[in-house]
C-alpha positions in Angstrom: -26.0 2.1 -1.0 -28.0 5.3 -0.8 -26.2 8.7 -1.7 -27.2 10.3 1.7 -26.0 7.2 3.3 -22.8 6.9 1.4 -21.8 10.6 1.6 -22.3 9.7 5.4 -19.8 7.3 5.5 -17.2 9.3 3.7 -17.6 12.4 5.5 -17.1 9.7 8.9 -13.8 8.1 6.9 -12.7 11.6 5.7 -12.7 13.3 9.5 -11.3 10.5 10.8 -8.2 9.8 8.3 -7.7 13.5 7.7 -7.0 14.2 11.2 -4.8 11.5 11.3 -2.5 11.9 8.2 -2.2 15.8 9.3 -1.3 14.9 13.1 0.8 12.0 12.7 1.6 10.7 8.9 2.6 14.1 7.0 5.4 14.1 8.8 6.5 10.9 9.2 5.3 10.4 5.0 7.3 13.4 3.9 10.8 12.2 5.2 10.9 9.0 4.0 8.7 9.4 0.7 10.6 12.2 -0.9 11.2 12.9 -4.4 13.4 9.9 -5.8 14.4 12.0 -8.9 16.7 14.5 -9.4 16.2 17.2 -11.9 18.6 20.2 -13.9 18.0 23.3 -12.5 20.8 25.7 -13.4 24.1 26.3 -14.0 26.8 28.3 -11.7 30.7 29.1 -11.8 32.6 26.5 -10.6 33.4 26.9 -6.3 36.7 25.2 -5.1 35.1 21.7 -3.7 32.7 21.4 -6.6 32.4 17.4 -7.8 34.2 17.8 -11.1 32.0 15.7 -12.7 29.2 18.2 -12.5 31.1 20.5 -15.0 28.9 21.6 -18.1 31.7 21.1 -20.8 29.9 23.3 -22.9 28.6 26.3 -21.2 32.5 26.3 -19.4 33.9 26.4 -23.3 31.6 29.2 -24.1 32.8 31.4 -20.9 36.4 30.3 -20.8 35.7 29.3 -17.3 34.5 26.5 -15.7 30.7 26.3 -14.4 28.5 23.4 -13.2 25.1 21.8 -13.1 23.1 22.4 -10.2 20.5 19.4 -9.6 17.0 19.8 -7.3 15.4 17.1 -5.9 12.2 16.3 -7.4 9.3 16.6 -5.2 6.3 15.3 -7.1 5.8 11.3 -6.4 2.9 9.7 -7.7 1.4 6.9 -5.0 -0.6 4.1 -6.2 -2.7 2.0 -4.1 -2.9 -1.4 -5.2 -5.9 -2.6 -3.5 -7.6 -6.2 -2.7 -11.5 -6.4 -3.3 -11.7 -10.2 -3.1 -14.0 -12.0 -1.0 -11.8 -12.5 2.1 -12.4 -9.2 2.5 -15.4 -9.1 4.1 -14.6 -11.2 6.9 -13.3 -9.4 10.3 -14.5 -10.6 14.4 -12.9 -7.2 15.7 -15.8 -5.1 15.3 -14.7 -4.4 12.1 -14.4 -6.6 8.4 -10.9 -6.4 6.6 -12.3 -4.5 4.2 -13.5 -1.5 6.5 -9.3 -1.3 7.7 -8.5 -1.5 4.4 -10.3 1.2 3.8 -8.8 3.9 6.4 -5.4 3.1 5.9 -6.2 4.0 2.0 -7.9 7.4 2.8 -4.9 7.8 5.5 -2.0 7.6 2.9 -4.4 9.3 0.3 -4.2 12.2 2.7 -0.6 12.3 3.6 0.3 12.0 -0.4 -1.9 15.2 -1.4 -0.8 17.0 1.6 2.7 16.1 0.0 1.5 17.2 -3.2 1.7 14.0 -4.8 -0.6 12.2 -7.2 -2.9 9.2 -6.3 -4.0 6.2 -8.2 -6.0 3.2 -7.6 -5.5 -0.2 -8.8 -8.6 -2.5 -7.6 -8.1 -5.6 -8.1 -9.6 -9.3 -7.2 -8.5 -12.4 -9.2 -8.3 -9.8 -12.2 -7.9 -5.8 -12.2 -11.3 -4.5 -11.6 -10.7 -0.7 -11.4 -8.0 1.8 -12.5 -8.1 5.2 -11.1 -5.4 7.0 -12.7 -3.6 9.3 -10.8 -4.0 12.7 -9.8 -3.8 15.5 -6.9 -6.3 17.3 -5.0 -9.3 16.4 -2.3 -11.9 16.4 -4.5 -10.0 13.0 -6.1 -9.1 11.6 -2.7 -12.7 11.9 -1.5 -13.7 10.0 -4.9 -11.2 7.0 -4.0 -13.0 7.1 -0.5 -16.4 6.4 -2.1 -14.7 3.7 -4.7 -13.1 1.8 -1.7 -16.8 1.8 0.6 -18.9 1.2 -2.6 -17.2 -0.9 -4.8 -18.7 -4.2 -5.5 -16.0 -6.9 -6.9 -17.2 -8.9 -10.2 -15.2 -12.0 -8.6 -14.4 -13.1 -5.4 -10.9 -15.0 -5.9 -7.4 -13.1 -5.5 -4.9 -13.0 -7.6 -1.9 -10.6 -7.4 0.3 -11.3 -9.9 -1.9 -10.3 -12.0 -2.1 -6.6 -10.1 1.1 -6.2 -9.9 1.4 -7.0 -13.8 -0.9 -4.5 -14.4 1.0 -1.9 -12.1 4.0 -2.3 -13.9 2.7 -2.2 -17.4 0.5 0.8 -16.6 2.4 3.3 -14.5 5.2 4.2 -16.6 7.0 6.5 -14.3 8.5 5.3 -11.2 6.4 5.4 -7.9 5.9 4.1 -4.8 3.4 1.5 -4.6 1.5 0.6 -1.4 -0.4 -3.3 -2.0 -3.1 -3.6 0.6 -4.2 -7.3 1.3 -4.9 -9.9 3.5 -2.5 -12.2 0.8 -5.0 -15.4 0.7 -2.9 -16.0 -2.6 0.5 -17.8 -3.3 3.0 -18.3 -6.5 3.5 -14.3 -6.5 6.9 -13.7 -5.8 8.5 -13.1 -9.3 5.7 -10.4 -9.5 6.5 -8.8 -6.3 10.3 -8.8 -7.7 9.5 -7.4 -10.8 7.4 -4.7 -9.6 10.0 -4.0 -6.8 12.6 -3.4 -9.5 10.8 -0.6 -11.2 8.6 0.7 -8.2 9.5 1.4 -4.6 6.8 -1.0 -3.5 5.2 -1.5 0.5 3.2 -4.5 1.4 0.4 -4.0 4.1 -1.2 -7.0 5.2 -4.5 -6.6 6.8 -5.6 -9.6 9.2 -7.8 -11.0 11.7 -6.9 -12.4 14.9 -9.1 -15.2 14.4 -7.7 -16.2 11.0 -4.0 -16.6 13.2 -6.0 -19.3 16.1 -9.5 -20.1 16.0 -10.9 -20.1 19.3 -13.0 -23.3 22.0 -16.5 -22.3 20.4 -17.7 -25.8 19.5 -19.6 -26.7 16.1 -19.0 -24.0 13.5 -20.1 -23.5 10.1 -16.6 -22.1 7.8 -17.9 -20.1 4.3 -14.7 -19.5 2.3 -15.7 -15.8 1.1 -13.8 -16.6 -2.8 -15.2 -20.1 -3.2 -18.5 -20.1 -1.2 -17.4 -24.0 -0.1 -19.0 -24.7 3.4 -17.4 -26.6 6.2 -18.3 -27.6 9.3 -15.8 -28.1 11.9 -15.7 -29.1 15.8 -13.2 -25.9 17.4 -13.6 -27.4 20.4 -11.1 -30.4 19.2 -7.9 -29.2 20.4 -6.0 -31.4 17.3 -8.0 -29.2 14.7 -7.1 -26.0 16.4 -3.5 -27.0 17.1 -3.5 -27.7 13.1 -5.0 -24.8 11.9 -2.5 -22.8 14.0 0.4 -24.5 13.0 -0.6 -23.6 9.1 -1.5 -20.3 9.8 2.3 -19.8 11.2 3.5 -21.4 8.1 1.5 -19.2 5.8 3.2 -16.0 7.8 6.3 -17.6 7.6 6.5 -17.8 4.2 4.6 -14.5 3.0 7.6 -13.0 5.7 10.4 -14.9 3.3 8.9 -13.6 0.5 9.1 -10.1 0.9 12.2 -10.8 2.6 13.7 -12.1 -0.2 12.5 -9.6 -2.3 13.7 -6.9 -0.4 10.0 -5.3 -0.1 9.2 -3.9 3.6 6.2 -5.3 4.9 4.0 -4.0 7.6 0.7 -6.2 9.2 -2.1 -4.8 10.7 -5.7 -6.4 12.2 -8.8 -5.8 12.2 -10.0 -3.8 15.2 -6.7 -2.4 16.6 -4.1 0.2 16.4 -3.0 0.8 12.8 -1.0 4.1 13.6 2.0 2.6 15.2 3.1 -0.5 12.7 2.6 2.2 9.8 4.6 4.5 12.0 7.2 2.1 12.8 7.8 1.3 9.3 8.4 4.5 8.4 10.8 5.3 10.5 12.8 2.0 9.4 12.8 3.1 6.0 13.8 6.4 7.2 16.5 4.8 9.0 18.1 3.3 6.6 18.9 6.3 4.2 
């Protein structure tokens, strides 16, 4: 892509997402994502109603009198976006590919997470890890993830996310929370989404197409799969082939929903071509719920 053209597009993406993070996500991001840590701050005399246990033994036997630990949240998170650059990506029949969505709701919570002074990193990934942004603050790093996610080109096409979340949790040492953005064409993950779970607050977004859920009467079609490049023809207009293909798109949702279930990871899905502000928003507000 062309500079002129590509600063283009990230000035478009940059409008667009900031507006939105500032209007409707800072708010929403800063209640339920705040600092998980807490950290020593001082030490004052002891008030009747104090927790005993927050005595300092020794700064009380210096004094002669008792005086506890004060504790401050910690504010700084670090974010990491755990993104999916395989080849099912760049399918979408909603005026928009996977890969476009995929895109703003990055730049979105890239917004919301500086504006909440947080760091950002980027974990690309396609059936290996492709890119690793490490993580840091200010615009002039979100605007570079902005031209990674519309620019990047993928050395493969396949998906694997075990392998991602591996990476995550080998990589970032310090707790965070971890948002993995993907259309989950992959299976045989769920000890990896455990495992990361355990050390990182971790969010699944799954980004769809209404077509992928129910193909549609449109008679003869020619199917690509976008990570293998096999070709298939197939007659839509039988209504025992649609019937199938909507029967094991129900099971696939089914058990991607038992998954994360299971694993006790909050999972939000969005499609191409619609509304992405209100799932994200109604998430948040379940997580906030439940503190």
């Amino acid at each position: 892509m062309k500079a002129q053209d590509l600063f283009k597009k990230v000035r478009k993406i940059e409008i667009k997402t900031r507006g939105l993070s500032k209007q409707i996500f800072s708010g929403e991001y800063h209640s339920v994502f705040k600092g998980r840590g807490m950290a020593f701050s001082e030490v004052r005399e002891y008030q009747f109603g104090d927790d005993i246990r927050s005595i300092d033994w020794n700064v009380t036997a210096r004094f002669n009198h008792p005086f506890v630990k004060i504790f401050e949240e910690e504010r700084e998170l670090t974010v990491v976006l755990v993104i999916d650059v395989s080849g099912s990506n760049n399918f979408g029949t909603q005026k928009q590919l996977k890969q476009e969505l995929i895109t703003e709701i990055a730049a979105v919570l890239s917004f919301s997470a500086i504006q909440n002074n947080d760091k950002v990193g980027v974990i690309f990934f396609s059936d290996k890890v492709e890119k690793f942004i490490p993580p840091k603050k200010g615009t002039s790093h979100i605007l570079r993830i902005i031209r990674e996610l519309i620019d990047f080109k993928a050395e493969d096409k396949g998906t694997d996310i075990s392998e991602a979340l591996r990476y995550l949790t080998n990589v970032i040492k310090k707790r965070s929370t971890a948002f993995l953005i993907s259309d989950f064409m992959d299976e045989g993950f769920e000890k990896a989404i455990q495992i990361a779970n355990h050390k990182h607050d971790l969010i699944a977004i799954r980004v769809t197409d209404k077509i992928e859920m129910g193909i549609p009467d449109v008679g003869l079609v020619e199917l690509t799969d976008a990570e293998t490049g096999q070709h298939m023809l197939v007659d839509s207009g039988s209504r025992k082939y649609r019937e199938h293909l909507q029967r094991w798109a129900e099971k696939e949702t089914k058990a991607l929903d038992t998954v994360f279930s299971k694993t006790g990871v909050d999972m939000v899905r969005v499609y191409t071509g619609a509304d992405y502000v209100k799932p994200l928003i109604k998430m948040f507000k379940k997580r906030e719920s439940r503190k």
